[in-house]
C-alpha positions as CSV (number, residue, x, y, z in Angstrom):
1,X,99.5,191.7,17.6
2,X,101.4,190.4,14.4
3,X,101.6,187.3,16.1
4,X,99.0,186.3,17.4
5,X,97.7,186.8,13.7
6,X,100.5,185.0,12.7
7,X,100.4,182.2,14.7
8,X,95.9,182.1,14.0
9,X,96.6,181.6,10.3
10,X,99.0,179.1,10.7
11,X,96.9,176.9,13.3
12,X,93.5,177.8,12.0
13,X,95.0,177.3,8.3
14,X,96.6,173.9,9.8
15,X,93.1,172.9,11.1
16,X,91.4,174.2,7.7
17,X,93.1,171.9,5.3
18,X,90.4,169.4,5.1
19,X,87.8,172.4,4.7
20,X,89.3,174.0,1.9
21,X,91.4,172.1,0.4
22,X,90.6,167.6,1.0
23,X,92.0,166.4,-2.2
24,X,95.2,168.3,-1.6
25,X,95.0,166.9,1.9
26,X,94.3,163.4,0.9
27,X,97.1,163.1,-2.0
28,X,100.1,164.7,0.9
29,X,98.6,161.6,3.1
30,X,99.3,159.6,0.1
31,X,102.8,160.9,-0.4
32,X,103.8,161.3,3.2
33,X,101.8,158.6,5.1
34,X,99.3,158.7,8.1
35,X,102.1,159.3,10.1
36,X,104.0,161.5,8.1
37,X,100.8,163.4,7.8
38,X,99.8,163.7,11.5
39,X,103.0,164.6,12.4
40,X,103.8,167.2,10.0
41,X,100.4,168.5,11.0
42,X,101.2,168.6,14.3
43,X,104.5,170.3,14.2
44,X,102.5,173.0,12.1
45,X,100.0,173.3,14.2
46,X,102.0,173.2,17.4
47,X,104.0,176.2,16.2
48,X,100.7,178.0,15.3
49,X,99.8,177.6,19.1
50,X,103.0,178.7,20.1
51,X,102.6,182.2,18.2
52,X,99.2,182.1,19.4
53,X,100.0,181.8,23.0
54,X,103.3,184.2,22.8
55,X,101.1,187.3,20.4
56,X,98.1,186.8,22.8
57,X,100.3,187.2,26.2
58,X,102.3,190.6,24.4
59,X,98.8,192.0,23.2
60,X,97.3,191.5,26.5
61,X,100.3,193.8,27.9
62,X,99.4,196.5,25.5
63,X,95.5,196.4,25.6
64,X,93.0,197.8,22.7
65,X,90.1,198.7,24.4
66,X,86.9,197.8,22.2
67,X,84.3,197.5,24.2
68,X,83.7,197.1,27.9
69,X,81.0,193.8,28.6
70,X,79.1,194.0,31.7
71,X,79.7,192.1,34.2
72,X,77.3,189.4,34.1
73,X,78.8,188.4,30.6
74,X,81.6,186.7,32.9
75,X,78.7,184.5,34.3
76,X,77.3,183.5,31.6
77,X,80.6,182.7,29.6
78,X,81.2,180.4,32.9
79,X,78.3,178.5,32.6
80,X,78.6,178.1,28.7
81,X,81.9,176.8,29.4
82,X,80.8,174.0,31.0
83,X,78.8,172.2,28.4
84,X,81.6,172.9,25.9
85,X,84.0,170.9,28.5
86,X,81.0,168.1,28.1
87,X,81.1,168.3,24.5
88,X,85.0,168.5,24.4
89,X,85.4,165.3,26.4
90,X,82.5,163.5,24.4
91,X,84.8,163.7,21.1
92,X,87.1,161.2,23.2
93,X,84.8,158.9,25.1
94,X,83.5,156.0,23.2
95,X,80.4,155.0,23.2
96,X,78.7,158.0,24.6
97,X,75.3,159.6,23.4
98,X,76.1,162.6,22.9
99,X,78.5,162.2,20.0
100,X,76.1,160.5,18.2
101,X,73.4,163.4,18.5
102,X,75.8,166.1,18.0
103,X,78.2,163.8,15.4
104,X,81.4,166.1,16.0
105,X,81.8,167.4,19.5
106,X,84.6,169.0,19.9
107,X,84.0,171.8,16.9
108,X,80.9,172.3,18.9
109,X,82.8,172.5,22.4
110,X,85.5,175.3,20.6
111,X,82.2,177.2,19.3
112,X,80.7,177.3,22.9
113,X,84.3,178.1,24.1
114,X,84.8,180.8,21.5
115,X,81.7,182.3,21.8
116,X,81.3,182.9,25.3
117,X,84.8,184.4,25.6
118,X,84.0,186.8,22.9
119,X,81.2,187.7,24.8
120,X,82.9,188.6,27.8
121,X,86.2,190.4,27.0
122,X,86.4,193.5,25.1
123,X,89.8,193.9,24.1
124,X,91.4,193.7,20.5
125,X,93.1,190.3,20.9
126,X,89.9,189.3,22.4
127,X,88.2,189.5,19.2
128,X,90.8,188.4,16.9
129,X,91.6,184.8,19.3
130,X,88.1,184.1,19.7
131,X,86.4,185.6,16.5
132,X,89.1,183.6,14.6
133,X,88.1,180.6,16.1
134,X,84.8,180.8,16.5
135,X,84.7,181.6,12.4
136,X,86.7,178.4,12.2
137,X,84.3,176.4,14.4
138,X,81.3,177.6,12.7
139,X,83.4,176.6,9.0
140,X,84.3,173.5,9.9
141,X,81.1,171.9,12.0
142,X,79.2,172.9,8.2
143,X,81.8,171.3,6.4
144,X,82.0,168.1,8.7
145,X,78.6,167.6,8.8
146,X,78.1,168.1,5.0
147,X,81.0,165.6,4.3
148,X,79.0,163.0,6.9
149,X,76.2,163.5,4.9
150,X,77.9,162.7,1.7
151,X,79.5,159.8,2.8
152,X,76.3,158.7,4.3
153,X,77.7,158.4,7.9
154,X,75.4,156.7,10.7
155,X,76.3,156.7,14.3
156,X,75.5,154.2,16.6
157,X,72.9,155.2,19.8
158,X,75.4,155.3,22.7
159,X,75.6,154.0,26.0
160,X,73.7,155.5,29.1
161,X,77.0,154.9,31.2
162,X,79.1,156.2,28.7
163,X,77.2,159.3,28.5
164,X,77.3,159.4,32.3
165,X,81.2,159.4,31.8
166,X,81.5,161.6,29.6
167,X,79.5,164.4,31.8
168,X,81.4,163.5,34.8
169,X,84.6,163.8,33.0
170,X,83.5,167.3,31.4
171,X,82.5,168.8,34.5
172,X,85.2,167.0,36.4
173,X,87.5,169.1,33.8
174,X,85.7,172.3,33.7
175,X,85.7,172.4,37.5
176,X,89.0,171.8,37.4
177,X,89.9,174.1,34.8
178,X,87.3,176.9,36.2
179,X,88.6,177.3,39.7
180,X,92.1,176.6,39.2
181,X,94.0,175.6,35.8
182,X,92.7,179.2,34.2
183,X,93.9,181.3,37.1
184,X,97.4,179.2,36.7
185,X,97.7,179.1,33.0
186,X,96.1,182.0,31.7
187,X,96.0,184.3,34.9
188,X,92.6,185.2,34.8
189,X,90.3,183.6,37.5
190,X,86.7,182.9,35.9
191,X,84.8,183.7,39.4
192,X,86.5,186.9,40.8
């Protein structure tokens, strides 16, 4: 358990820089570069994932049982899935409508994501992977938005077909991902 903990606070802190702390992160990009920046941020947050990925696997083989969710909470953290798939590949298509209405995407796909795995696993690492991020997600979509406001930001309206992209290439993903990629990678199988 110490670390997965570990390795949240160093992603999550990697990924909360610009929440908490924007001058600081604006004067290192001054000292160190765009470059130097993103890759230093990168290698931080790459080694958070790592600890993430390596405390979640050990806690799952020593499990603290808090709860146990019915069933149906597996169904529905399936379907919620999909939309945040949608809203994940909207932060990269350009053009698309939905960025503009929702203005940052992918904070909003990890809060689907967090939320309906929280939902639908009880155990001790459950709560601290997805609670943890799902506190992040919920941090940072307020502070992005509030720092959009600020700055006055305006997004453009969005193509039709590049709205129709980005929903093929979410569902596309989340099929994907659903029937096969999470059985493979995480060795759990949404639809058992």
């Amino acid at each position: 358990m110490t670390l997965l903990i570990l390795g949240l606070i160093v992603f999550l802190g990697a990924h909360s820089i610009r929440i908490f702390a924007d001058g600081w992160r604006s004067t290192m990009i001054g000292r160190l570069g765009e470059n130097g920046w993103k890759g230093t941020h990168a290698v931080v947050s790459l080694l958070g994932l790592v600890l993430i990925v390596i405390g979640y696997g050990a806690a799952r083989g020593e499990p603290v049982v808090l709860w146990q969710p019915p069933v149906w909470t597996r169904h529905v953290a399936s379907l919620l899935t999909l939309p945040a798939f949608i809203l994940l590949a909207a932060a990269y298509v350009p053009g698309n409508r939905i960025k503009t209405a929702v203005g940052h995407p992918m904070v909003a796909g990890v809060k689907l994501w967090a939320f309906s795995h929280l939902i639908s696993n009880g155990m001790l690492a459950d709560l601290l992977l997805f609670g943890s991020f799902l506190a992040w997600a919920i941090a940072d979509f307020i502070s992005s938005r509030r720092r959009d406001r600020a700055a006055g930001v305006v997004r453009s309206g969005g193509t039709l077909a590049a709205t129709a992209m980005t929903v093929a290439a979410g569902v596309i993903a989340w099929a994907a991902f659903a029937f096969w990629l999470h059985r493979v990678l995480i060795g759990v199988s949404p639809f058992r």
